[in-house]
C-alpha positions as CSV (number, residue, x, y, z in Angstrom):
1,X,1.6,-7.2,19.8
2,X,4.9,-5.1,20.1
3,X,7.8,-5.1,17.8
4,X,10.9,-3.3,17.8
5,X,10.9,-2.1,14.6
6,X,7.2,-0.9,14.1
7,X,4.9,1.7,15.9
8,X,1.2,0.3,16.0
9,X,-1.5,3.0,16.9
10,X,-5.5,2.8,16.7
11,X,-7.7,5.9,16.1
12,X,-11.1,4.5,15.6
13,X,-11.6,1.9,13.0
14,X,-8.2,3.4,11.7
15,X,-5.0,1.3,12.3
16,X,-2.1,3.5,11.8
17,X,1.4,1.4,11.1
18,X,4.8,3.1,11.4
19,X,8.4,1.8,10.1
20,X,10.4,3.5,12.9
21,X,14.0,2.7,12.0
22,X,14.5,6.4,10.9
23,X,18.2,6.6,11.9
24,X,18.7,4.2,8.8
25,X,15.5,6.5,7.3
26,X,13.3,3.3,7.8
27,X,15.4,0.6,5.9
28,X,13.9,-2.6,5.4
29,X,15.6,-5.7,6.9
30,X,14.2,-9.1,6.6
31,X,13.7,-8.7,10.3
32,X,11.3,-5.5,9.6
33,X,9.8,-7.3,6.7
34,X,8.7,-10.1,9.2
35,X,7.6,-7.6,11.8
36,X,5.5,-5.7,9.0
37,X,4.2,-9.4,7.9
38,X,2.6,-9.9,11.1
39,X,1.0,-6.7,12.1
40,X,-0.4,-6.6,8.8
41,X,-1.8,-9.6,9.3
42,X,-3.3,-8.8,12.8
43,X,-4.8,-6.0,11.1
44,X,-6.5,-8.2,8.4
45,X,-8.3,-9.9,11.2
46,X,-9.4,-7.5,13.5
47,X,-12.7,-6.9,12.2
48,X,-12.6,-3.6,14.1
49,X,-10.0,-2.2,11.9
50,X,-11.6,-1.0,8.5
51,X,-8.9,1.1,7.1
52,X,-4.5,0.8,7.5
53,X,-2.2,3.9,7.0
54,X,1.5,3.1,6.4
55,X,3.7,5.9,6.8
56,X,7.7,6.7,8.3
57,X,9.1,7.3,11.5
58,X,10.9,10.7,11.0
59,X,10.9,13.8,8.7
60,X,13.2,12.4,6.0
61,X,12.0,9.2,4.7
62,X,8.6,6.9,4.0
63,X,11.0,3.6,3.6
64,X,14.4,4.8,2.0
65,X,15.0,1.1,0.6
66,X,16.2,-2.1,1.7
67,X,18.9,-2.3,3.7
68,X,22.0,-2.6,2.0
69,X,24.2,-4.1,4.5
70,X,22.0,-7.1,4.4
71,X,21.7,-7.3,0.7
72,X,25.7,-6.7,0.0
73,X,26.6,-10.1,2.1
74,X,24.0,-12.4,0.7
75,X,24.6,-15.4,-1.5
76,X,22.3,-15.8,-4.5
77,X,20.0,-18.1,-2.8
78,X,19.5,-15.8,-0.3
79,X,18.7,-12.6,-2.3
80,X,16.2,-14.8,-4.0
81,X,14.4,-16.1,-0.3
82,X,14.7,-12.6,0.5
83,X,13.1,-11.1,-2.7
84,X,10.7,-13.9,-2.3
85,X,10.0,-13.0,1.7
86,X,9.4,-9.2,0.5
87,X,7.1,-10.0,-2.7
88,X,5.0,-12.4,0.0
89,X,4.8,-9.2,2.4
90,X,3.7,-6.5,0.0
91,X,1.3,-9.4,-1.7
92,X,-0.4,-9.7,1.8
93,X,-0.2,-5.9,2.1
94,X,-2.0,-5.7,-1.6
95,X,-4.4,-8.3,-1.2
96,X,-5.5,-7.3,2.4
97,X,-9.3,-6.6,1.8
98,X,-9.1,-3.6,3.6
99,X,-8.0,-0.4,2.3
100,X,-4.1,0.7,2.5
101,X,-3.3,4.0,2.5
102,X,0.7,4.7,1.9
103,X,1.3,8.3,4.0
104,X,4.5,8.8,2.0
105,X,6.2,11.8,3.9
106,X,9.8,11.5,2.5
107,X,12.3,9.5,0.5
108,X,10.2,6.4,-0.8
109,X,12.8,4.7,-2.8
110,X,13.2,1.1,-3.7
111,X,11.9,-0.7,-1.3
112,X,10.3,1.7,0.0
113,X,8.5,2.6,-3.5
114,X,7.6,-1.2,-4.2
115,X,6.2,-1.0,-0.8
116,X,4.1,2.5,-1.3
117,X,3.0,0.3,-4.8
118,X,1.7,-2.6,-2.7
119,X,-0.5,0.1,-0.9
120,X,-4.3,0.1,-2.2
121,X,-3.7,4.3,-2.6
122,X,-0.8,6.8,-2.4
123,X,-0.8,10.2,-0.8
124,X,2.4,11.6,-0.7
125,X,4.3,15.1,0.8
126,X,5.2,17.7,-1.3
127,X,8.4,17.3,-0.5
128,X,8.6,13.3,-1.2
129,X,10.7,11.4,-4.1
130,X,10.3,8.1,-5.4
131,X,12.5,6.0,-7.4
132,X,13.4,2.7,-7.9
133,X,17.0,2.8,-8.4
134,X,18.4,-0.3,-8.1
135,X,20.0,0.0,-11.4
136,X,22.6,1.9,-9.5
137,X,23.9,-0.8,-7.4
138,X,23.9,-3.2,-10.4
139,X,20.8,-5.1,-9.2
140,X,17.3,-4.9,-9.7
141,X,14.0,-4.3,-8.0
142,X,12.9,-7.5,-5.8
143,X,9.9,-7.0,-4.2
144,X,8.0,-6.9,-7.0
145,X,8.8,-3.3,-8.1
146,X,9.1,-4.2,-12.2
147,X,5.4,-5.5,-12.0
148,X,3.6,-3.0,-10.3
149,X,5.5,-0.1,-11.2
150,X,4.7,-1.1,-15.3
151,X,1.1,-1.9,-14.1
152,X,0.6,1.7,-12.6
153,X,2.4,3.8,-14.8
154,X,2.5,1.9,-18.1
155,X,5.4,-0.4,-19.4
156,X,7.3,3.1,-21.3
157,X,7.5,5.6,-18.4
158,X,8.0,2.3,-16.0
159,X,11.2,1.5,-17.9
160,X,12.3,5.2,-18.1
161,X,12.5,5.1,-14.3
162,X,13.9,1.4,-13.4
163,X,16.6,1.6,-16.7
164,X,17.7,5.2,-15.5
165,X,16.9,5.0,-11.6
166,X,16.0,8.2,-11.2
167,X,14.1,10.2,-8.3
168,X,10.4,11.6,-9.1
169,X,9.5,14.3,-7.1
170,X,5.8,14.0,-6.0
171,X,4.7,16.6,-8.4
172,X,5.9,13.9,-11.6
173,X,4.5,11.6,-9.1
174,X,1.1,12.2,-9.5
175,X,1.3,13.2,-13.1
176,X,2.5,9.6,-14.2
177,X,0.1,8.2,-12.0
178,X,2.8,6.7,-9.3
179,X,0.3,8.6,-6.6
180,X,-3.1,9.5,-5.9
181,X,-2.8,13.0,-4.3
182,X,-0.2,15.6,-3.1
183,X,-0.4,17.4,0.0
184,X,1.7,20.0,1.9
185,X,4.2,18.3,3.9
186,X,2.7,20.0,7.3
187,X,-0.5,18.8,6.8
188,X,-0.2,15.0,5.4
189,X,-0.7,13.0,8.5
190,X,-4.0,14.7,9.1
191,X,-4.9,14.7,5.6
192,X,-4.4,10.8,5.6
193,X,-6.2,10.4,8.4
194,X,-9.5,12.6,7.7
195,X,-9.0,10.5,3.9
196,X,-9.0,7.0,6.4
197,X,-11.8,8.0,8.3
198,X,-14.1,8.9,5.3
199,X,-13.2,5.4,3.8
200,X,-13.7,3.4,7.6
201,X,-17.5,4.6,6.5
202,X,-17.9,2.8,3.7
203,X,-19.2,-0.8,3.2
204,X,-16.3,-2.7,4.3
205,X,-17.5,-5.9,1.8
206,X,-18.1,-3.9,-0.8
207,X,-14.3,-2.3,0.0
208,X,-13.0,-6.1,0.0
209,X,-14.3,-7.0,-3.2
210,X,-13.9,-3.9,-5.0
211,X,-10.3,-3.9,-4.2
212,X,-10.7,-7.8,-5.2
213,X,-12.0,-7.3,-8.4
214,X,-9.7,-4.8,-9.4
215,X,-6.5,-6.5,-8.5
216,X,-7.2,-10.1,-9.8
217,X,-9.4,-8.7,-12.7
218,X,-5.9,-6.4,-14.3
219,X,-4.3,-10.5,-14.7
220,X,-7.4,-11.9,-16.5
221,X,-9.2,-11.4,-20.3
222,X,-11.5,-8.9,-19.8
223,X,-14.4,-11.5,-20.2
224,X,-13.2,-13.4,-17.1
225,X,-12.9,-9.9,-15.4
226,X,-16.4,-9.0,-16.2
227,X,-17.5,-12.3,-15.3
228,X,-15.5,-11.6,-11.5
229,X,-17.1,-8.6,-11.3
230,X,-20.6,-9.7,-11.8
231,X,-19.6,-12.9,-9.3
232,X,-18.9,-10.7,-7.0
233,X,-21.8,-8.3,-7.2
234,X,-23.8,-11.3,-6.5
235,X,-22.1,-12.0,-3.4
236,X,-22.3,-8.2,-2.1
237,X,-26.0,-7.9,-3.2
238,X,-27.0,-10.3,-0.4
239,X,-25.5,-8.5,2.4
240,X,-26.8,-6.5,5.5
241,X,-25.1,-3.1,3.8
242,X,-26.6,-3.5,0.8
243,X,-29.9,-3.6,2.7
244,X,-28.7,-0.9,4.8
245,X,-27.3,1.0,2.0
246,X,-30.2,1.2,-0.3
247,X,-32.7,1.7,2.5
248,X,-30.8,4.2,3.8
249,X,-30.6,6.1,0.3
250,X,-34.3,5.9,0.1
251,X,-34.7,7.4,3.6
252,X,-32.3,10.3,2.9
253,X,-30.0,9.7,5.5
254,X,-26.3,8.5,6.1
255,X,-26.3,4.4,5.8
256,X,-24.5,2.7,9.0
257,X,-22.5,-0.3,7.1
258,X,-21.2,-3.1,9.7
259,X,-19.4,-5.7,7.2
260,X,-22.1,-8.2,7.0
């Protein structure tokens, strides 16, 4: 599958997926958003792929934003299709069953910060900043960025950031919680990668429904949540990798999980 806006590599059961638009530092269209739609979905059903790292074409920027000449010309029914068309995106993204890791190696702002949040774990450069500040163009965040931001950083810090639109560096970044490590800037990419690799070796059913039952389970009571959980246990203790798994514990050596 080619696109022009995307750079689609494979190393191993690894899919690595980069938004290469950097002269506009990797601004999302709705014609990225569609491209981004349907690699991701390619990825979801390539059994061969057990892990997807998004990152940014370029030194500068993850995904600076939206692009801004598209959303100044559109009529209110179309900023809502296209909120609508990015929220459907970064759901799919979310909701992959497969581990996404967000290589964020610059400006992740807006967009681009709604789209690290859709990401199942964030790793960003030292030198990185995230933001969503949409406050400063007199609009706010569409892709979903008010929901997950409050989700991951909790409802006061998340309104400090979208009322004020101000830029986290990726120190703050990690200290609210917005990421899940820091790395040097030099050594992200292969830091990412050796982080996908270890992951491509888990259980890829017990990845699906872990990532399952932690994403529906945050909407629902926590008895519903617990009751989830144990539905899903059900279903993963009558795999192959939990046989393989627990044997494999037994006989002291590394388990070889192939997603059945």
């Amino acid at each position: 599958m080619s696109f022009e806006n995307l750079l689609v590599d494979r190393d191993g059961a690894v899919a690595l997926l980069t938004i290469n638009r950097p002269q506009v530092l990797n601004a999302l269209n709705s014609a990225t958003l569609d491209e981004l739609r349907r690699a991701v979905l390619d990825v979801k059903h390539d059994e061969a792929i057990r892990v997807l790292v998004i990152t940014g074409a370029g030194e500068k920027s993850f995904v600076a934003g939206a692009d801004i000449n598209e959303l100044a010309v559109q009529t209110p029914v179309q900023g809502k299709e296209h909120a609508r068309q990015g929220q459907h995106v970064f759901d799919v993204i979310e909701n992959l069953g497969k581990p996404v890791i967000a290589a964020i190696n610059g400006y992740a702002l807006g967009g681009g910060c709604e789209l690290a949040m859709a990401c199942t774990l964030r790793v960003a450069a030292s030198t990185a900043r995230l933001g969503q500040p949409e406050i400063n163009l007199g609009i706010i965040p569409g892709y979903a960025g008010t929901q997950r931001l409050a989700r991951l950083v909790g409802k006061g810090v998340a309104l400090d950031l979208l009322l004020t639109g101000r830029q986290v560096d990726a120190d703050e970044a990690l200290r609210i919680g917005l990421v899940n490590r820091v790395v040097a800037r030099e050594a992200l990419m292969a830091d990412v990668m050796t982080f996908a690799g270890e992951l491509a070796t888990k259980a890829p059913v017990a990845l699906k429904y872990i990532i399952e039952a932690v994403n529906r389970g945050l909407d629902m009571s926590l008895d519903q949540a617990q009751f989830l959980e144990a539905t899903l246990f059900g279903l993963v203790a009558s795999t192959e990798d939990m046989r393989e798994g627990t044997q494999a514990f037994l006989q002291k050596r590394k388990p070889q999980f192939k997603g059945r």
